[in-house]
N, C-alpha and C positions, 0 to 999 in steps of 0.2 A: 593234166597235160594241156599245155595251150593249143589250141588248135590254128588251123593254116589257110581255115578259109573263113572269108565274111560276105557279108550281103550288105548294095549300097542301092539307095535308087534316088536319081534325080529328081527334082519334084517339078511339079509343072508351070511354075513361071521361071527357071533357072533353063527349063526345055524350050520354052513359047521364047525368048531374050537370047535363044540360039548357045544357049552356054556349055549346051552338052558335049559337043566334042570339046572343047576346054577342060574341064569338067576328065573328062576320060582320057585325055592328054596327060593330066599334070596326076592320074593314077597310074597310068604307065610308068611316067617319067620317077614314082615314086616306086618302083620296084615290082607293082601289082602284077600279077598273070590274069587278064578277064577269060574267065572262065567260059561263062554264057552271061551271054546281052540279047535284052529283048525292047520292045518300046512298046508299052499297052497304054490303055484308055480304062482307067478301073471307073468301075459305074460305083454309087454310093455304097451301096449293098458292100462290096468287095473292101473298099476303104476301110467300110466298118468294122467287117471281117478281120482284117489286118491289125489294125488298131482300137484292137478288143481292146487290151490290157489297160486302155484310156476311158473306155464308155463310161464311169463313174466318174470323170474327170470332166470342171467345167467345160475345156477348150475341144473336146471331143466333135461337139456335130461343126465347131469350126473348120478343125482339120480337116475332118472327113470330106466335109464341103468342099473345101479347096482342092485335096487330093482326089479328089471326082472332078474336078473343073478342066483337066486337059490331059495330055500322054506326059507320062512318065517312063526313065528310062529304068529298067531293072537288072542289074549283074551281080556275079556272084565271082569273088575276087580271091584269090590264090597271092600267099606270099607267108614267111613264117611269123608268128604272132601277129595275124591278120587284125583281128576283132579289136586292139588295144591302137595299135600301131596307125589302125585307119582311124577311132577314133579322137586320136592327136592330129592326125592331119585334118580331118574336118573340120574341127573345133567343137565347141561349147553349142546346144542348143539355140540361145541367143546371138546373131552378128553383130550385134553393139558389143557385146564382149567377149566376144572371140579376138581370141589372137591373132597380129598381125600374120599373113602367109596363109593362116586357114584356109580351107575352101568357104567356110559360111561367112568368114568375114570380106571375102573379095567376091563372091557370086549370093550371098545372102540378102533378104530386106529387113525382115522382121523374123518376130520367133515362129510365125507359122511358116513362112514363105522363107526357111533357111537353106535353102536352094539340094541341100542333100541328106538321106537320111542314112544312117549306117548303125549295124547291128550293135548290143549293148555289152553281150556276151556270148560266148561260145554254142551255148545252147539256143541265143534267140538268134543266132545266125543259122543255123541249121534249121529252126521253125520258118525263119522268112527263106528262105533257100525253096523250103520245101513249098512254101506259098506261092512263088513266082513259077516256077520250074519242075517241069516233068521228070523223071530219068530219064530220058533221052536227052532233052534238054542240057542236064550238067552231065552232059560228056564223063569223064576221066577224072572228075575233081576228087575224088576219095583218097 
């Protein structure tokens, strides 16, 4: 079954370059319901956490680096075939080759600094969901 919710979060020079309400605009304007929004400061430790599934991965203490270096915005987005849906509007990993209209290609720089991250699959939305957010926190989203 496709599921109806995903996880996005701004990264932190797309945040610091003010791009976030943009950013959350043009998810609105694409049909999203924001479920819960928060704005945190993950310390390295948490980064890491997050982005386990990369520690065997050369670009790993980069990321993490970076995703420790400022606030990032975190939500959890409502709309039917969220997970797929959103990531076609973000685009491709890389802004150099994303497609025009993306969000990584119009708020992106490079592959680490692609200004937004959004879930891969049904199941790692609900893993990052559960990462950011309390149950109180996501309200009504079930």
């Amino acid at each position: 079954m496709i599921g109806n919710k995903t996880f996005t979060m701004i990264k932190p020079l797309a945040v610091e370059r003010g791009h976030a309400g943009k950013i959350l605009d043009r998810i609105l304007e694409e049909g999203y319901l924001i479920i819960s929004l928060k704005m945190v400061h993950l310390c390295k430790r948490e980064a890491e956490a997050f982005y386990i599934v990369h520690k065997d991965r050369p670009f790993f203490d980069t990321l993490t680096d970076y995703m420790s270096s400022g606030p990032i915005v975190a939500a959890i987005l409502k709309k039917e075939n969220a997970v797929l849906d959103y990531r076609t509007l973000i685009g491709v990993t890389n802004p150099a080759e994303a497609a025009e209209g993306t969000m990584r290609k119009q708020f992106g720089t490079d592959l680490t600094r692609n200004a937004v991250h959004g879930s891969d699959s049904d199941e790692n939305a609900e893993v990052e969901c559960r990462f950011f957010f309390s149950e109180m926190e996501k309200m009504k989203w079930q």
